[in-house]
Structures are given as structure tokens and as C-alpha cells.
TILUMVO-784618 format. One line per 10 residues: their letters; for each residue x, y, z of N, C-alpha, C. Coordinates in steps of 0.02 Angstrom, whole numbers, plus 50000, padded with zeros to 5 digits. Layout:
A	X Y Z X Y Z X Y Z; ...
This chain:
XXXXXXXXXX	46202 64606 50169 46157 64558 50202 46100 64594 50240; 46108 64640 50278 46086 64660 50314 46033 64733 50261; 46046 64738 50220 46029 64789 50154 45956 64743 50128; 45977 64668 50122 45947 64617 50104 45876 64619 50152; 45906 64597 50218 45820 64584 50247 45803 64639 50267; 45824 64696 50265 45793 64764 50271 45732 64760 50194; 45756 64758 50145 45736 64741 50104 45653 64701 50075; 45674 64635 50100 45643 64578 50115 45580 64589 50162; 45599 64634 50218 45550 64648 50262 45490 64692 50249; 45528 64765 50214 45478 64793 50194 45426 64767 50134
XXXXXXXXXX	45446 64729 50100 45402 64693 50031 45378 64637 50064; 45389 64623 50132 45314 64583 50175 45265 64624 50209; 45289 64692 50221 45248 64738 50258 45195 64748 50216; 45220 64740 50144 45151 64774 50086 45116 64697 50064; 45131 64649 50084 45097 64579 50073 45065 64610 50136; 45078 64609 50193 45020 64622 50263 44958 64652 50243; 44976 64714 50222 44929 64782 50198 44879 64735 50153; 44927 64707 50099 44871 64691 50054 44827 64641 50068; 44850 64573 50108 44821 64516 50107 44779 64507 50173; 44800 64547 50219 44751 64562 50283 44680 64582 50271
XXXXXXXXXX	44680 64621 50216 44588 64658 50204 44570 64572 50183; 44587 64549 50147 44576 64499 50108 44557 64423 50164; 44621 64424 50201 44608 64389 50233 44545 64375 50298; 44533 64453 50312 44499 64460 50363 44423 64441 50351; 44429 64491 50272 44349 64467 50253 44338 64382 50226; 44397 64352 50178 44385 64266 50186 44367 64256 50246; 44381 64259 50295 44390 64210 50366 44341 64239 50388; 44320 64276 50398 44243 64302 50446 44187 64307 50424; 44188 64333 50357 44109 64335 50322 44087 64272 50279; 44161 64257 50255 44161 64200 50197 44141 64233 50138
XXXXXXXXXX	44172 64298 50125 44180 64302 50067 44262 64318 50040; 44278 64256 49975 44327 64262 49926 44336 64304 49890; 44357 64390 49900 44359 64417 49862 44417 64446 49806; 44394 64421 49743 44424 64403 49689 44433 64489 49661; 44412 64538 49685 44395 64588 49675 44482 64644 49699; 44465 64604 49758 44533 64642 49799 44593 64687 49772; 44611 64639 49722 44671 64668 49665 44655 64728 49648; 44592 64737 49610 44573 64783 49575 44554 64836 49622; 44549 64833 49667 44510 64900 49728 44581 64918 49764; 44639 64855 49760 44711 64900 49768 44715 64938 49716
XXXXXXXXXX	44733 64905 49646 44765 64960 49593 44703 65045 49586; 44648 65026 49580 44590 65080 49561 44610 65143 49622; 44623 65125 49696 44621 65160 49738 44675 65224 49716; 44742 65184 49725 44801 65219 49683 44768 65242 49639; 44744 65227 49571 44732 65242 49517 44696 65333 49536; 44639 65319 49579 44626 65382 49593 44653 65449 49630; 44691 65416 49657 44740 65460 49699 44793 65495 49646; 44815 65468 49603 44852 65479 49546 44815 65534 49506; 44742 65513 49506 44698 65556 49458 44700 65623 49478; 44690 65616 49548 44678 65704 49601 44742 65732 49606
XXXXXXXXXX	44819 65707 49600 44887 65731 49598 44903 65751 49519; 44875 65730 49483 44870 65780 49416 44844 65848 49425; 44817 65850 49455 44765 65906 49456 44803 65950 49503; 44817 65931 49557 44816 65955 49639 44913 65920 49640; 44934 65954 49673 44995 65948 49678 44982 65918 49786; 44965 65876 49789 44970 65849 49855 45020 65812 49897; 45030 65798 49948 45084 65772 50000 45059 65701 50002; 45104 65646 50027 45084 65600 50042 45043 65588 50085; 45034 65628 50143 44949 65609 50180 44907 65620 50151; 44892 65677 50116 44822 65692 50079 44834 65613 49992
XXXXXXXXXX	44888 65598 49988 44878 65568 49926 44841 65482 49970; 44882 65469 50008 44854 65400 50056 44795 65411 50069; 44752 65461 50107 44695 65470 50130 44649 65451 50085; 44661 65504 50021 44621 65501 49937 44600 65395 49916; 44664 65377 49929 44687 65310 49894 44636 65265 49961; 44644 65277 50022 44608 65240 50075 44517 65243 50075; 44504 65300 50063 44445 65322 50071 44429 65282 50011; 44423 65315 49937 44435 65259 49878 44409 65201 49877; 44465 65161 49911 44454 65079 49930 44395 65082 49950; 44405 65093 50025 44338 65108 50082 44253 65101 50029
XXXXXXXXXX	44284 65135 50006 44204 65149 49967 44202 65131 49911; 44233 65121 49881 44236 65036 49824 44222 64974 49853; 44234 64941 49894 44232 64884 49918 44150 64885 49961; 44132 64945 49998 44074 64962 50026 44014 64946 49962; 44023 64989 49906 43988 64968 49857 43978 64916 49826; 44050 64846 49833 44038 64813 49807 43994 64762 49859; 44003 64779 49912 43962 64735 49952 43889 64743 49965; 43866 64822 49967 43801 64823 49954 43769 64803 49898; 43789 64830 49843 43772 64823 49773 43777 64733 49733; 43830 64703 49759 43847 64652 49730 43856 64592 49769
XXXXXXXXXX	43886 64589 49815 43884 64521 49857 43830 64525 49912; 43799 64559 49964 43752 64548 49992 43694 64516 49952; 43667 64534 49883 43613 64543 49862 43630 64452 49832; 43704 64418 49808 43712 64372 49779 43701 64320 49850; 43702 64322 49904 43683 64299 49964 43652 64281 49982; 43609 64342 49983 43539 64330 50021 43486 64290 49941; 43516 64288 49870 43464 64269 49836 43512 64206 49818; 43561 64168 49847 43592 64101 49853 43542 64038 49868; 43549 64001 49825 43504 63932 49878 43534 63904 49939; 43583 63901 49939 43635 63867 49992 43701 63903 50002
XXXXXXXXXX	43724 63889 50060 43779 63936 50052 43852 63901 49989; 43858 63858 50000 43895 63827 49940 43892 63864 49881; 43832 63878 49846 43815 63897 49774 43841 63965 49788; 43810 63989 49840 43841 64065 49861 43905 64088 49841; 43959 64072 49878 44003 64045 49892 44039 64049 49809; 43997 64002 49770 44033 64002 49705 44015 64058 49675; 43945 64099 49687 43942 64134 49632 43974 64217 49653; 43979 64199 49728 44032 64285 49750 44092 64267 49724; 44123 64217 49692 44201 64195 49671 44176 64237 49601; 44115 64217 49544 44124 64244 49496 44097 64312 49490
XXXXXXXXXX	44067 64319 49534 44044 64394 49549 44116 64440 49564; 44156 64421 49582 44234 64466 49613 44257 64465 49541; 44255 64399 49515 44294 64407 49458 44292 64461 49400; 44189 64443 49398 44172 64505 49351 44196 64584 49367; 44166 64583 49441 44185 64646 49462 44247 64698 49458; 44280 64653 49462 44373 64673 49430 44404 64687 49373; 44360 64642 49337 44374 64685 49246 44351 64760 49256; 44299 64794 49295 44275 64858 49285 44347 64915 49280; 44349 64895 49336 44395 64951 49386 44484 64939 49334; 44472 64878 49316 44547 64870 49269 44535 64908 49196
XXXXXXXXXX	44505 64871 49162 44482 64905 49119 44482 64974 49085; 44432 65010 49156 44452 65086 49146 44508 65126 49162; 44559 65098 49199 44634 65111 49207 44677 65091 49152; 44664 65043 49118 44692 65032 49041 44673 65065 48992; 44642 65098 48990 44587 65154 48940 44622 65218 48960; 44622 65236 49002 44655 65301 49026 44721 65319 49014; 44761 65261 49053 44827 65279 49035 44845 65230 48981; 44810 65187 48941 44830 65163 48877 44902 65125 48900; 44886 65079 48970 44922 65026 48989 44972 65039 49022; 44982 65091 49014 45054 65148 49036 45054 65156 49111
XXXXXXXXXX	45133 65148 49142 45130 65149 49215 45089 65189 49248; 45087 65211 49277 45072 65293 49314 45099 65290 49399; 45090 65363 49425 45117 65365 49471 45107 65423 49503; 45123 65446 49563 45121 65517 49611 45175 65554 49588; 45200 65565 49540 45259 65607 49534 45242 65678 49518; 45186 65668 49511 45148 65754 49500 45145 65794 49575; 45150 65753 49632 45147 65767 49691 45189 65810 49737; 45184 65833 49791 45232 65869 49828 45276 65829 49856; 45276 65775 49865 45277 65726 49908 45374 65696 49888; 45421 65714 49923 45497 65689 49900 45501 65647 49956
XXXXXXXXXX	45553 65588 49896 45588 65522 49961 45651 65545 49983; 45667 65548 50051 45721 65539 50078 45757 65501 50086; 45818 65500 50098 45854 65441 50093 45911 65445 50159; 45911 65397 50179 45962 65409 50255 46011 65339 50232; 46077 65341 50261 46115 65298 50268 46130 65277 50331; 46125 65220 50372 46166 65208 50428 46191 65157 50419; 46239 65163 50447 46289 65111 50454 46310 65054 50403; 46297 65110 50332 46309 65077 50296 46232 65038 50241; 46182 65043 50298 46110 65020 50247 46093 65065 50227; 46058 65074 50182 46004 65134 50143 45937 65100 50156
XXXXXXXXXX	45901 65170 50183 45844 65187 50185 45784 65225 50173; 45720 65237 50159 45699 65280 50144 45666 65301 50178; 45615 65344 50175 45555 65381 50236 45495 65342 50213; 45514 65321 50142 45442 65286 50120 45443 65206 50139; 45507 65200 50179 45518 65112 50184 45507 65121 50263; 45514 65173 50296 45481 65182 50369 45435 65185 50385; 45386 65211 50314 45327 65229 50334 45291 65136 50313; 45313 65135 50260 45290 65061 50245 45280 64991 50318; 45366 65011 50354 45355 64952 50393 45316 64965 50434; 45291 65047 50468 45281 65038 50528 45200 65026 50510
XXXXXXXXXX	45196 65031 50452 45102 65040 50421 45073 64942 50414; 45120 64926 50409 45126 64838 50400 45121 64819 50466; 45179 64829 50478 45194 64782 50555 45127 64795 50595; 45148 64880 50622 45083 64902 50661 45006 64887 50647; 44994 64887 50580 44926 64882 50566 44894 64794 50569; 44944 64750 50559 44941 64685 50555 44937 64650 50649; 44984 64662 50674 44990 64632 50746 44914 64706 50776; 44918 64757 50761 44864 64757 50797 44792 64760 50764; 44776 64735 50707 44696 64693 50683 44704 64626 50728; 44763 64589 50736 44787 64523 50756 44738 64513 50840
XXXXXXXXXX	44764 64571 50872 44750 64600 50935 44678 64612 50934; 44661 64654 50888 44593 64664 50925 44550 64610 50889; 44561 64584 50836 44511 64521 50818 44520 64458 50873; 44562 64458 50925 44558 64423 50967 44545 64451 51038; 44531 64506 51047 44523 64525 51119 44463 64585 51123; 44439 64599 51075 44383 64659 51066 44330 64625 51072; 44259 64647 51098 44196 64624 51061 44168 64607 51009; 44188 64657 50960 44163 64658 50889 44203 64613 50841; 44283 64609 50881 44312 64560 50852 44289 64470 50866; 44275 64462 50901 44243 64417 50944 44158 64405 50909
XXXXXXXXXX	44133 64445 50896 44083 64451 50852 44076 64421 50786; 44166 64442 50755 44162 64425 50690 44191 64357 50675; 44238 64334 50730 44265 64274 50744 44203 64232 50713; 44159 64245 50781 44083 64206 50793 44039 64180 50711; 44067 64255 50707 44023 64240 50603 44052 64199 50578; 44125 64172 50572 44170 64135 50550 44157 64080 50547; 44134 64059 50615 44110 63986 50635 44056 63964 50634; 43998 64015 50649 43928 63990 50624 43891 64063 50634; 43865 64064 50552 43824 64130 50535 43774 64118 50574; 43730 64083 50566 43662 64055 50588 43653 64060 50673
XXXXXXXXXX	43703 64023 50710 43682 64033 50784 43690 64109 50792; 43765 64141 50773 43790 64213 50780 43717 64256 50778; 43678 64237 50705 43630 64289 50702 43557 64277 50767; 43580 64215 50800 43514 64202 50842 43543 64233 50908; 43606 64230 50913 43645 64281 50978 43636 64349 50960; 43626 64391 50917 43599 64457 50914 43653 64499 50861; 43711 64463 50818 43748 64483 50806 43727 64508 50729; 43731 64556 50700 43688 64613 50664 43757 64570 50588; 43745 64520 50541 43784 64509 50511 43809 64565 50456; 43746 64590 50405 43749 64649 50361 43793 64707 50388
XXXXXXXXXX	43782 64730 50456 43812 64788 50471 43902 64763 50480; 43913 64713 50499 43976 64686 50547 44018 64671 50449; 43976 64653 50408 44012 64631 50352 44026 64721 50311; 43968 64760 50290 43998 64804 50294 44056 64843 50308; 44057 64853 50375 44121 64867 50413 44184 64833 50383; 44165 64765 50389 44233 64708 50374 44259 64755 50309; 44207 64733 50241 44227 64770 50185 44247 64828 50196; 44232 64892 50206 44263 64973 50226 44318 64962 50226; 44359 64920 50297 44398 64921 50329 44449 64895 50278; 44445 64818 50249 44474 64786 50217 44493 64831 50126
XXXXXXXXXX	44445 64879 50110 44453 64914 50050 44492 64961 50084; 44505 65000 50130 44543 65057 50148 44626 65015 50152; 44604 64959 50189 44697 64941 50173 44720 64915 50099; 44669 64874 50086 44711 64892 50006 44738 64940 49958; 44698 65012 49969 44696 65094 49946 44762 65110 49994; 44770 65085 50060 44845 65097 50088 44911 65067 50078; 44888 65004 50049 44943 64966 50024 44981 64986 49953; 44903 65012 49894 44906 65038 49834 44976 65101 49822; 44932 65156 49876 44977 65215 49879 45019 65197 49892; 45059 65160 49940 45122 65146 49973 45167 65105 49934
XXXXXXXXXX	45157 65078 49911 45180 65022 49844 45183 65069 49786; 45140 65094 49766 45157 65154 49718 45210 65219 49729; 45236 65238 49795 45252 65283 49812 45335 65241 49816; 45335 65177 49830 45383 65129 49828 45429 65109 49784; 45379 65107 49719 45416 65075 49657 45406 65149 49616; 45386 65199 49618 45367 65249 49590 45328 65240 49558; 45288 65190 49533 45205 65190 49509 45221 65099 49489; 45139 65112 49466 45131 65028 49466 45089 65033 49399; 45058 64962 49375 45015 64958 49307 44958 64947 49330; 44897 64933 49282 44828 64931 49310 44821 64865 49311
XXXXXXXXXX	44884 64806 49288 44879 64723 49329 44917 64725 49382; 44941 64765 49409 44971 64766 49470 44943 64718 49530; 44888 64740 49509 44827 64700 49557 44830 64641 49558; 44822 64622 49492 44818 64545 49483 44859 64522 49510; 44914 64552 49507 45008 64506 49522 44990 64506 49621; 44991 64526 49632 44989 64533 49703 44933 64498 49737; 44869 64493 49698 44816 64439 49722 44836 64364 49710; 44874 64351 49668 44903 64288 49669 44935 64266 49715; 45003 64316 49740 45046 64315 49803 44988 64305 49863; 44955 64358 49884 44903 64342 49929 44889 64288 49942
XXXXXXXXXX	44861 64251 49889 44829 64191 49900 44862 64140 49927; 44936 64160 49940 44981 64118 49942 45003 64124 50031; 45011 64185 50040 45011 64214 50105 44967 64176 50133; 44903 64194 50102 44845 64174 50153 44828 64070 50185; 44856 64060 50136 44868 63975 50133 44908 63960 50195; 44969 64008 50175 45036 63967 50204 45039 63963 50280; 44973 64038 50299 44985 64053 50375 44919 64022 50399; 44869 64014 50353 44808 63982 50387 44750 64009 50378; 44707 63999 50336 44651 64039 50327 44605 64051 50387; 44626 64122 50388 44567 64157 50440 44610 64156 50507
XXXXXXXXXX	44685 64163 50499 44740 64181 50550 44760 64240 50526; 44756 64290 50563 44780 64375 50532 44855 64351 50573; 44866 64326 50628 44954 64310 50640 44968 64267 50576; 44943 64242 50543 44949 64191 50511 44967 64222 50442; 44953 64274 50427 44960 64302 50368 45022 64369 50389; 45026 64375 50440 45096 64408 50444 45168 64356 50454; 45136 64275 50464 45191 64247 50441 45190 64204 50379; 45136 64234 50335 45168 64200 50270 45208 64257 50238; 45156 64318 50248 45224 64372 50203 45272 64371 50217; 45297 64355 50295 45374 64365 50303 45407 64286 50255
XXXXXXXXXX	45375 64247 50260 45393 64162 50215 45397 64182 50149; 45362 64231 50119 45356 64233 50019 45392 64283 50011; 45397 64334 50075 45454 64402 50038 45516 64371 50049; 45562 64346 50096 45608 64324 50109 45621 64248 50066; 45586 64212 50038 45604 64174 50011 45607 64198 49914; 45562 64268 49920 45574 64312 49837 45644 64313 49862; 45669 64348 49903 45724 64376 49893 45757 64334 49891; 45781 64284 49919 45821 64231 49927 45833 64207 49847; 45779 64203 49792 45779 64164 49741 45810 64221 49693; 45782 64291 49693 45814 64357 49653 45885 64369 49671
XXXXXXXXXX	45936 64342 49737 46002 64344 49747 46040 64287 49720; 46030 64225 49696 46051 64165 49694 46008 64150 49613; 45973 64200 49592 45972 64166 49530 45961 64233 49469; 45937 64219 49417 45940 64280 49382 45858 64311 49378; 45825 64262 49435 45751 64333 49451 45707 64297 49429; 45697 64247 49369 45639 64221 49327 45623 64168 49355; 45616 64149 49397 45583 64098 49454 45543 64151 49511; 45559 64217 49513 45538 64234 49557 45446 64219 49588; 45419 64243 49537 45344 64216 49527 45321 64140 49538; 45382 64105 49536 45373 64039 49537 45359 64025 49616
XXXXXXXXXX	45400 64032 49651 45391 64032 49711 45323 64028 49737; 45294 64085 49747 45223 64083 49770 45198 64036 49760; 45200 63997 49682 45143 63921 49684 45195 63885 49712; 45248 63867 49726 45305 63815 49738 45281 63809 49827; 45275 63872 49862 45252 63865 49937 45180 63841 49947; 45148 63890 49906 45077 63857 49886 45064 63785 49885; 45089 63760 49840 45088 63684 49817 45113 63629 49857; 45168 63656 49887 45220 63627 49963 45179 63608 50020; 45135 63686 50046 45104 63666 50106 45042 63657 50103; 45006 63642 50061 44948 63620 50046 44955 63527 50035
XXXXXXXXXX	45012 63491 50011 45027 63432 50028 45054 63406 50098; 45084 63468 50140 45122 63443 50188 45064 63466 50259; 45018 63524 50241 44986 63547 50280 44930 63586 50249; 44877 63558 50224 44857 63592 50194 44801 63651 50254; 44810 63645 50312 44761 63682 50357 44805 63762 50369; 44881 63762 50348 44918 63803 50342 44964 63817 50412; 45006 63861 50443 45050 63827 50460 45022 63843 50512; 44979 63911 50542 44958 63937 50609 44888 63919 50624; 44861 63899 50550 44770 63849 50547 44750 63778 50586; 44708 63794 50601 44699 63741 50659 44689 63672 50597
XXXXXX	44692 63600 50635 44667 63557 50607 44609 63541 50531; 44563 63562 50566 44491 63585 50537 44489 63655 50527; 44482 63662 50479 44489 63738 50431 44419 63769 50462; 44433 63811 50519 44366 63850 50518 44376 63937 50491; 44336 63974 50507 44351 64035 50454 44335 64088 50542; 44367 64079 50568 44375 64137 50619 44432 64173 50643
């Protein structure tokens, strides 16, 4: 039992990682990025590329995979969604065409990871990098399931923290709720969305490595599978609640597990739309979202 939500917990720590970049940039800039998946798997993907080569440790392989993101997602925002923005008629149309703009953008980065390894897992095993394994009291653990929770928990309650008690967090809140006055208060939107993106591509490149280092490698739809879950996270806790998205992962990992002990596993996927579909009739503002869906 106790093997169980040890378990359970850490496979919400890597929903945090992943759905927090995601979430942060939905809820503050208002952009949907459909892209996300692919700037997790690609990040890994490159980190994988430099451990062929280079026999590296898990900090230098995370760093590789963070930076990566960082500057994938940076690019896609200069290059591709700012420019679909500012040449939007309304923000609505906007809005729709950064949904198909993410979409396109994601075949790239998949694509050339299916070309390479010809669909085939891959992974850090070229690396220096060994899992440990400790027993207490009977649970098993790893160094990579320590490093996971404390990279989840910690990184989630404190974005939580400072998007509610910082300036800049307070800044980006502000963008959430109204671009237009924000920019007549002095608040620099281009630079603040930037940042958002960086920030939000480096945790997916941290979630990538860590999840890869987890299952011992992943595929180049890896992405996809996990942007679905996301979307689900991000519903259940409230769009544009970062507490809100550390309590849907703990709601979709613990209720995977619940369905993979009690059944033979092939519902597991089901779930996600089953909560999805649940609290969007019973609540659709989500469970920590205020009334009126604002994006701060």
C-alpha cells in the first residue's frame, strides 16, 4: 500500500513538471501551447544526442535537456507566436490561430526524432549516470524517485508562492486579467511572456530528462501522451491555478493507479477524459478556479 502511493506520488510530481510550464503560460499570457509535448520529448531527445557522444552524469544530462527546452520554446515565441499576435485581428482569432500554430509547430521537433531513431525508444543509458536503490521498511526506492519528488513538489508550491507574492508574479497575474490596462500600467508584455516561455520550456526539458531517466527512455509521442494528461490536470485544478495543477496531478496519478491495481491497465488512459468530462459537467471553472474563468 504504502509502495503504492509512494508510487502514485512520484508520477504526479512529473504531471507538476510537465503541466506547470503549460499551465503558467495558458493562464498569464493566454497562450495554449499545443507545442509543449514536443519541447518535452525534443529536450530529452537532445540530451540523449550529447550522451552518445559524451558519457555524462545526470546534472550535466538535465542541464543539456533544460537549457534545450529554454530555448526551444524562446524560439517558438519569438519566431512564431508573438509575430501570430501582434498580426491577429482580435484576440479571439489569435487565440485560434496560436492553437494551430502549436500544432504545426510540434510535427517539427516529432518528426525529426522519428527519423533518427526510426521510432525506436531511446534513452541515457550511454551515460555515467547509475540508479540506486534503497529499501526501508520494506518500500523501494530510488535516487531518481527522490530526485523526481523533490523537483515536483519543490518546484510547483514554490512557482505557486512566488506567482502570488513577487512583483513580477503579480505582473503576470495582471496580464492574465487584462493585457491592455497591464500594458497602460507600464508592464513590458513581450519581455514578461518571453521569460514565461524560457521558464515554462526549461521545465518541460526537466520533466523530459527525469521521466526518461525514470522509465529508462521514452518515444518521440511521449509528448503527445502526456499533453493529453495535462490538459486534464490543468481543467481539474483550474485554469491559471499553479495550486490548482498540483492538485489535479495528485487526482489523475492516484486515480491511474487506483484503476492499474483493480483492473488489467486498459482503462488506464481512460481516466484522464472520464475526470475531464466529470468536472467540466459538475464544475466546469475546475476545482481551485474561481467562478468566472479568469487566466491569472
Amino acid at each position: 500500500m504504502v509502495q503504492d502511493l509512494l508510487n502514485a506520488t512520484t508520477l504526479a510530481s512529473i504531471y507538476i513538471l510537465f503541466a506547470l510550464g503549460m499551465s503558467l503560460v495558458w493562464g498569464t499570457i493566454g497562450i495554449l501551447n499545443f507545442a509543449h509535448g514536443s519541447i518535452f520529448m525534443f529536450s530529452a531527445f537532445v540530451a540523449y544526442l550529447v550522451v552518445q557522444q559524451i558519457p555524462l552524469g545526470m546534472p550535466a544530462v538535465v542541464a543539456i535537456a533544460m537549457v534545450s527546452g529554454a530555448l526551444i520554446a524562446v524560439a517558438m515565441q519569438y519566431l512564431v507566436f508573438q509575430p501570430i499576435m501582434k498580426k491577429a485581428k482580435n484576440p479571439h482569432a489569435g487565440e485560434l490561430q496560436l492553437v494551430i500554430g502549436g500544432i504545426g509547430l510540434s510535427a517539427i521537433p516529432i518528426s525529426f526524432a522519428q527519423r533518427s531513431t526510426l521510432s525506436n525508444p531511446f534513452g541515457f543509458s550511454g551515460g555515467s549516470f547509475e540508479t540506486q536503490v534503497y529499501t526501508i521498511g520494506g518500500v523501494i526506492i530510488t535516487n531518481v524517485m527522490i530526485i523526481i519528488l523533490i523537483a515536483g513538489l519543490g518546484l510547483g508550491v514554490g512557482t505557486a508562492l512566488w506567482i502570488r507574492n513577487s512583483k513580477k508574479g503579480l505582473a503576470l497575474r495582471a496580464l492574465g486579467v487584462d493585457p491592455e490596462v497591464s500594458a497602460m500600467m507600464g508592464i513590458d508584455r513581450p519581455k514578461l511572456a518571453l521569460a514565461t516561455m524560457l521558464y515554462s520550456g526549461a521545465l518541460a526539458g526537466l520533466a523530459g530528462a527525469l521521466l526518461t531517466y525514470y522509465f529508462n527512455s521514452i518515444t518521440s509521442e511521449s509528448g503527445d501522451t502526456l499533453l493529453l494528461k495535462a490538459f486534464a490536470v490543468i481543467i481539474l485544478g483550474g485554469v491559471g491555478s499553479i495550486f490548482g495543477v498540483i492538485l489535479g496531478s495528485f487526482i489523475l496519478a492516484f486515480a491511474e493507479f487506483g484503476v492499474l491495481l483493480y483492473t488489467d491497465g486498459s482503462w488506464v488512459t481512460a481516466v484522464s477524459f472520464g475526470l475531464l468530462f466529470l468536472i467540466l459537467i459538475i464544475r466546469p471553472q475546475g476545482i481551485l478556479g474561481k467562478k468566472e474563468v479568469r487566466r491569472t
